[in-house]
DSSP file (Angstrom, degrees, kcal/mol; ACC not computed):
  #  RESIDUE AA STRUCTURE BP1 BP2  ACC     N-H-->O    O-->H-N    N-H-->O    O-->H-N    TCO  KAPPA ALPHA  PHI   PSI    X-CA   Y-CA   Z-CA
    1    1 A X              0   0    0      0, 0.0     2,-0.2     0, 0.0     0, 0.0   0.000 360.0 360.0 360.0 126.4   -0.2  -32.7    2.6
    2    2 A X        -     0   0    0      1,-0.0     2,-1.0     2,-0.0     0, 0.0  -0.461 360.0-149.7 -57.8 128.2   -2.4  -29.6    1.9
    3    3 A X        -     0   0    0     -2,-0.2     2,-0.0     1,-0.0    -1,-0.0  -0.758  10.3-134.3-115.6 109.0   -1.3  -26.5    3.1
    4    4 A X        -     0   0    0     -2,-1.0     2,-0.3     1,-0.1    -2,-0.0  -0.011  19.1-129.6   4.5  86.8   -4.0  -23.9    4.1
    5    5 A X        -     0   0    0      1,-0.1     2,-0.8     8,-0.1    -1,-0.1  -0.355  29.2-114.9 -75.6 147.4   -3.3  -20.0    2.8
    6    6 A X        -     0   0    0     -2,-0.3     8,-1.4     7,-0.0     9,-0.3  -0.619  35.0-157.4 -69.2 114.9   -3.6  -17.6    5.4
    7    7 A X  B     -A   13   0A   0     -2,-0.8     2,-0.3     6,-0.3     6,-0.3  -0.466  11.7-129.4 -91.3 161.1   -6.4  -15.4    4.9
    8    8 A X    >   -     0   0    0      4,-1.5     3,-5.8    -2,-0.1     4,-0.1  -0.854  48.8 -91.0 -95.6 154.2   -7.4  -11.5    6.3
    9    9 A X  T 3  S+     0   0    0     -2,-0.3    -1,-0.1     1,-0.2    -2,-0.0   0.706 130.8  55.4 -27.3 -23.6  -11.1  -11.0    7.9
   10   10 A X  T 3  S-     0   0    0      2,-0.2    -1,-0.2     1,-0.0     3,-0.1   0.652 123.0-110.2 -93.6   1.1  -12.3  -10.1    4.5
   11   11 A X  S <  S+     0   0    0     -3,-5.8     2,-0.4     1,-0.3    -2,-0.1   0.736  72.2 141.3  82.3  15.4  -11.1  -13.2    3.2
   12   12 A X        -     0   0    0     -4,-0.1    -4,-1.5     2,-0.0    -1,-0.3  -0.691  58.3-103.5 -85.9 149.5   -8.2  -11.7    1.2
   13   13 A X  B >   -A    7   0A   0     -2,-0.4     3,-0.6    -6,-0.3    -6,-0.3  -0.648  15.6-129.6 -70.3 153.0   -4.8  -13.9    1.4
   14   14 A X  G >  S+     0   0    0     -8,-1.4     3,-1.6     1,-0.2    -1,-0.1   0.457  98.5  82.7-139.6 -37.1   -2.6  -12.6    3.3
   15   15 A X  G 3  S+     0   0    0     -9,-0.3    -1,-0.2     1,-0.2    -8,-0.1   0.798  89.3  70.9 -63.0 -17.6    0.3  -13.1   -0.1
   16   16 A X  G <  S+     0   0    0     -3,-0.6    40,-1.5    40,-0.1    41,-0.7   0.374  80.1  75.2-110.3  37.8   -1.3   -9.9   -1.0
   17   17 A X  B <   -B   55   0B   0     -3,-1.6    38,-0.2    38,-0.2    28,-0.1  -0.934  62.6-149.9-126.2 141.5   -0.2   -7.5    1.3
   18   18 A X        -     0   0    0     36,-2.0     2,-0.4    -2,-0.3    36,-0.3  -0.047  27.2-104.5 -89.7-170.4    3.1   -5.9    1.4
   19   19 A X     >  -     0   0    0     34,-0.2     4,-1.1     1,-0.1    -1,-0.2  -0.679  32.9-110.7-110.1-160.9    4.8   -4.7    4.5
   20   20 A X  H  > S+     0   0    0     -2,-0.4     4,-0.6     2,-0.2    14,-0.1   0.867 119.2  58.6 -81.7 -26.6    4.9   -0.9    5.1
   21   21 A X  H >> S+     0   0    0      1,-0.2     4,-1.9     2,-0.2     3,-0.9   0.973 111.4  49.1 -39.6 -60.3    9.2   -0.9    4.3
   22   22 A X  H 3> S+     0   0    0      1,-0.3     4,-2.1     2,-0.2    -2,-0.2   0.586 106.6  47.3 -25.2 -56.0    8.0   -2.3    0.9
   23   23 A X  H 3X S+     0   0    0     -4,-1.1     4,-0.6     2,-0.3     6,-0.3   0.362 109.1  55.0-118.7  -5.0    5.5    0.0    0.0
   24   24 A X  H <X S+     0   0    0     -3,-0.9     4,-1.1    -4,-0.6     5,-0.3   0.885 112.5  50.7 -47.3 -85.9    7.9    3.2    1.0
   25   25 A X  H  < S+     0   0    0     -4,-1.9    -2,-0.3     1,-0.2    -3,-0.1   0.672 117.4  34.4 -16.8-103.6   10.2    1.5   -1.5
   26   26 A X  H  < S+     0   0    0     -4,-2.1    -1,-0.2     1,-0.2    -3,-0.2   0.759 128.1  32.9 -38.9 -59.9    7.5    1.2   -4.1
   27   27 A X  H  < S-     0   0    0     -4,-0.6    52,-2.2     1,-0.1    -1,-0.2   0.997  87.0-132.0 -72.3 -59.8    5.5    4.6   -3.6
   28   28 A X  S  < S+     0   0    0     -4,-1.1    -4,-0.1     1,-0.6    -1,-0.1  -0.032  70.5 127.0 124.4 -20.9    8.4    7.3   -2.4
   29   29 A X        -     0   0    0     -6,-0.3    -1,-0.6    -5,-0.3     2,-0.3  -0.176  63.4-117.9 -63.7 155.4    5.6    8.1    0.5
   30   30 A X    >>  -     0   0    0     -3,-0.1     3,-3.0     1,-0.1     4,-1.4  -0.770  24.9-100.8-104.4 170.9    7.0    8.0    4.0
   31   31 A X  H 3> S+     0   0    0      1,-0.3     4,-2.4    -2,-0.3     5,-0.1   0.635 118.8  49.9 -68.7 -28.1    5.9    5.7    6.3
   32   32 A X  H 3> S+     0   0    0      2,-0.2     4,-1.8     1,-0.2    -1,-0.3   0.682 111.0  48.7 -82.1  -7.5    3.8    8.0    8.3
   33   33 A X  H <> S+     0   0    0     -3,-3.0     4,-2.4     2,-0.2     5,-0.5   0.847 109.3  51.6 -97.5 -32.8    1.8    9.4    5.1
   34   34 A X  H  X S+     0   0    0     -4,-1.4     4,-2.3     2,-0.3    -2,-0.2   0.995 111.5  54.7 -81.4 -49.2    1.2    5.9    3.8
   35   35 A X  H >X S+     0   0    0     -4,-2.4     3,-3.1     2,-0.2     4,-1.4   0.885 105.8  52.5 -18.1 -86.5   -0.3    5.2    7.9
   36   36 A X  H 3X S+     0   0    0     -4,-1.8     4,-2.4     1,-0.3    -2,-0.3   0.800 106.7  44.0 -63.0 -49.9   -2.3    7.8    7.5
   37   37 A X  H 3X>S+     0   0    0     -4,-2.4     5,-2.1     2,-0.2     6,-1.2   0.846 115.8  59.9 -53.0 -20.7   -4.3    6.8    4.0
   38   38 A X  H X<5S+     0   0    0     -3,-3.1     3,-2.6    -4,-2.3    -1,-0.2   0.970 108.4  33.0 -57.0 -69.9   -4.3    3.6    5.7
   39   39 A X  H 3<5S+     0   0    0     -4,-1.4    -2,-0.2     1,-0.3    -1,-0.2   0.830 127.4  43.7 -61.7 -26.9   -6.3    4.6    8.9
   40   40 A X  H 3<5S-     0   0    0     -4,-2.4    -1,-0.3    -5,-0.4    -2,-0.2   0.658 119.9-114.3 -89.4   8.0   -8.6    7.3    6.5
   41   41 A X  T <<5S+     0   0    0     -3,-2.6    -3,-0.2    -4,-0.5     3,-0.1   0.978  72.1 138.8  42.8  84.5   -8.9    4.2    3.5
   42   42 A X  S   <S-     0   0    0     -5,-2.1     2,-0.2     1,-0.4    -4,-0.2   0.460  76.1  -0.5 -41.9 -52.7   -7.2    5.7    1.3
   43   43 A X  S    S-     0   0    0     -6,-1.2    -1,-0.4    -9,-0.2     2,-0.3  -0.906  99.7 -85.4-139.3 158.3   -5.4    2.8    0.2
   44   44 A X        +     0   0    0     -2,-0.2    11,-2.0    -3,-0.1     2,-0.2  -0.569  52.3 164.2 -58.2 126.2   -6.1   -1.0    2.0
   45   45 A X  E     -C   54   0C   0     -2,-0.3     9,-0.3     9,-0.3     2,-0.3  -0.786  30.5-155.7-157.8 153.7   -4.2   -2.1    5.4
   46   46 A X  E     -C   53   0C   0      7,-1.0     7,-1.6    -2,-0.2     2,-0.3  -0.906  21.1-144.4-147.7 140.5   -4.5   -4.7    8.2
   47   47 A X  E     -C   52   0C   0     -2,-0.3     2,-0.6     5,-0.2     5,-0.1  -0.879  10.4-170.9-124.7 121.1   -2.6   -3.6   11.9
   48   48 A X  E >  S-C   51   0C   0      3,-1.5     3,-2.8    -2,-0.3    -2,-0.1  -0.998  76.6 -60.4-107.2 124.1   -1.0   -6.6   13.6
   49   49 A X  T 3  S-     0   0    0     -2,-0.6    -2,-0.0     1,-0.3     3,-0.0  -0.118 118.3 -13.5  14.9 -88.0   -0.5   -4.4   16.5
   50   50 A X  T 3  S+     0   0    0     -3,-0.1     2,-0.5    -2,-0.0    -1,-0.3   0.537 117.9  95.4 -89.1  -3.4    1.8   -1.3   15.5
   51   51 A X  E <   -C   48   0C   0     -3,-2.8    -3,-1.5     1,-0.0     2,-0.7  -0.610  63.5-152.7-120.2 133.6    2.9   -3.0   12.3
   52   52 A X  E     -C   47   0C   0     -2,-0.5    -5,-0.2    -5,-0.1     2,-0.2  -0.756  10.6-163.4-107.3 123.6    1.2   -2.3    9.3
   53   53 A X  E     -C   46   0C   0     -7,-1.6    -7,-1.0    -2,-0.7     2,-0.3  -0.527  20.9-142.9-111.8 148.5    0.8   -4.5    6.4
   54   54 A X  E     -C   45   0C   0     -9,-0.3   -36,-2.0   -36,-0.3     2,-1.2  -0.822  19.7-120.7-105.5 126.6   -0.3   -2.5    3.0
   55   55 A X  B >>  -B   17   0B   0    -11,-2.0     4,-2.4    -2,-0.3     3,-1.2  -0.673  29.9-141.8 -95.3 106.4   -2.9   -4.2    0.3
   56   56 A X  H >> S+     0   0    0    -40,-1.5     4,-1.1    -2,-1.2     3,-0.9   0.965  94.0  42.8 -53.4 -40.1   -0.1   -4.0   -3.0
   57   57 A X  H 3> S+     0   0    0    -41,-0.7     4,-0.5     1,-0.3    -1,-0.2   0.669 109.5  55.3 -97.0  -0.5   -3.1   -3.1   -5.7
   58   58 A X  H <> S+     0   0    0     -3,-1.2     4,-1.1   -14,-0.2    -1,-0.3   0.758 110.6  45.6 -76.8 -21.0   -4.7   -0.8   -3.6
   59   59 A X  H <X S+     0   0    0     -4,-2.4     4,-0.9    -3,-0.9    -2,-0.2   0.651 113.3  46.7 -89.1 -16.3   -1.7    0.9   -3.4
   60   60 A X  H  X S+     0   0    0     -4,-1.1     4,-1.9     2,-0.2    -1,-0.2   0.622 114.9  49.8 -70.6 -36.4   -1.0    0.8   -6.9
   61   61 A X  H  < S+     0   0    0     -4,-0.5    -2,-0.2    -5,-0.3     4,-0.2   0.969 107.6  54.3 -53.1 -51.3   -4.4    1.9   -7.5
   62   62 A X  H >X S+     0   0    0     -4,-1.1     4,-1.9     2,-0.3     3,-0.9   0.699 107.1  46.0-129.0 -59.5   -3.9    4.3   -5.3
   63   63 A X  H 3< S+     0   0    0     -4,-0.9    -1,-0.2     1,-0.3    -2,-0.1   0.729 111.5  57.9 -68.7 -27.1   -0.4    6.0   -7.1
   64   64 A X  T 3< S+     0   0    0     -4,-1.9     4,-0.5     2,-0.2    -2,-0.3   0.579 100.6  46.9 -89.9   2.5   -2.1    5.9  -10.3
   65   65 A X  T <> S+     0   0    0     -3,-0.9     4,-3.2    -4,-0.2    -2,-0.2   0.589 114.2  53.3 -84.4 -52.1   -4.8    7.8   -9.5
   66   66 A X  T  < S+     0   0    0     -4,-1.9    -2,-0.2     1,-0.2    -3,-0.1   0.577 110.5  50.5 -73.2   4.0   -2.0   10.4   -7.8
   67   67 A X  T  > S+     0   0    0      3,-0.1     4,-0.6     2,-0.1     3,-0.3   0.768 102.3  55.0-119.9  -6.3   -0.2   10.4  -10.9
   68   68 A X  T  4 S+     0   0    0     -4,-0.5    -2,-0.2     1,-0.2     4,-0.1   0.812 113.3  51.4 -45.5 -51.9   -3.3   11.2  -13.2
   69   69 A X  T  < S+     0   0    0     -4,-3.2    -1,-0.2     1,-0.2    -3,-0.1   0.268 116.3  29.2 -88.4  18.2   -3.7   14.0  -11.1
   70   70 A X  T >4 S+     0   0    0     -3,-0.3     3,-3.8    -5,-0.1    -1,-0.2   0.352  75.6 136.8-138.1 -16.5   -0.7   15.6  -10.9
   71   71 A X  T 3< S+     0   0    0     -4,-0.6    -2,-0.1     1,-0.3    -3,-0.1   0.554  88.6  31.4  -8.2 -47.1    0.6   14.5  -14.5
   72   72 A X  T 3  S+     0   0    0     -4,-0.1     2,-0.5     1,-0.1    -1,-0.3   0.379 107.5  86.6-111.9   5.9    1.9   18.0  -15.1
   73   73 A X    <   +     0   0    0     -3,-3.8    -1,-0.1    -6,-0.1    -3,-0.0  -0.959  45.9 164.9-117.2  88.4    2.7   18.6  -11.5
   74   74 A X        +     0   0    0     -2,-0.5     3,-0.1     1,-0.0    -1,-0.1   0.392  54.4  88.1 -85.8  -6.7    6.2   17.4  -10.1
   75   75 A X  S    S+     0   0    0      1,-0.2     2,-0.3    -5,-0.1    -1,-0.0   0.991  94.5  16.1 -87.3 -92.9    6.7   19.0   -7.1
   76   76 A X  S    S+     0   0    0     -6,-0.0    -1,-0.2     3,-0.0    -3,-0.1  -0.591  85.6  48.9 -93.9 157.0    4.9   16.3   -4.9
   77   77 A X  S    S-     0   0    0     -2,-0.3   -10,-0.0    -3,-0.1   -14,-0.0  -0.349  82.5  -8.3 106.8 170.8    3.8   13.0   -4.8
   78   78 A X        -     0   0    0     -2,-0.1   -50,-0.2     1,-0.1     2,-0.2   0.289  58.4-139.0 -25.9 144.3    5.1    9.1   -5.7
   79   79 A X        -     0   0    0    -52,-2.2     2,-0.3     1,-0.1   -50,-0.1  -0.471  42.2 -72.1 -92.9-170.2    8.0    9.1   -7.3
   80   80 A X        -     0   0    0     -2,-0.2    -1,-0.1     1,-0.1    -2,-0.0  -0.402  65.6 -91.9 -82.0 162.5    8.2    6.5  -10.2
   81   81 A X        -     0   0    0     -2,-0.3   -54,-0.1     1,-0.1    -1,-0.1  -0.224  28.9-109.2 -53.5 145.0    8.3    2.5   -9.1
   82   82 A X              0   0    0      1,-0.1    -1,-0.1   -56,-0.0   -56,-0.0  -0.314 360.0 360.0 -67.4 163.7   11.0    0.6   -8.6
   83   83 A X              0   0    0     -2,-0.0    -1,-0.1     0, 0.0    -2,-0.1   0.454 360.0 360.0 -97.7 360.0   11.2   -2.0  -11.4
């Protein structure tokens, strides 16, 4: 039997979104800042009603861009990744 992958409206699979716990873990953002770059695109997101699933390489994109710019700047932003 074939099994189907689950796709999003853009036609990304669905295995490449995180949830929002996840992507605390992984960035150091709290849950409400990583909302909000969702809802302004900041980083990529899909809302099954309140719960919000996180696009992982946008969000990696997304920390490496914040840590280019802050390189010498320690005071805020991600912390480093979990391994």
């Amino acid at each position: 039997m074939v099994m189907a992958r689950a796709h999003t409206g853009n036609n990304q699979p669905v295995e490449d979104f995180i949830s929002i716990a996840r992507a605390v873990r992984r960035s150091g953002y709290s849950e409400q800042y990583l909302r909000r770059l969702a809802r302004r695109g900041g980083i990529r997101a899909i809302k099954f009603g309140h719960f919000w699933m996180i696009d992982a390489r946008s969000l990696e994109a997304y920390l490496e861009r914040a840590r280019q710019m802050n390189a010498g700047d320690r005071r805020f932003g991600p912390r480093e990744p979990e391994a």
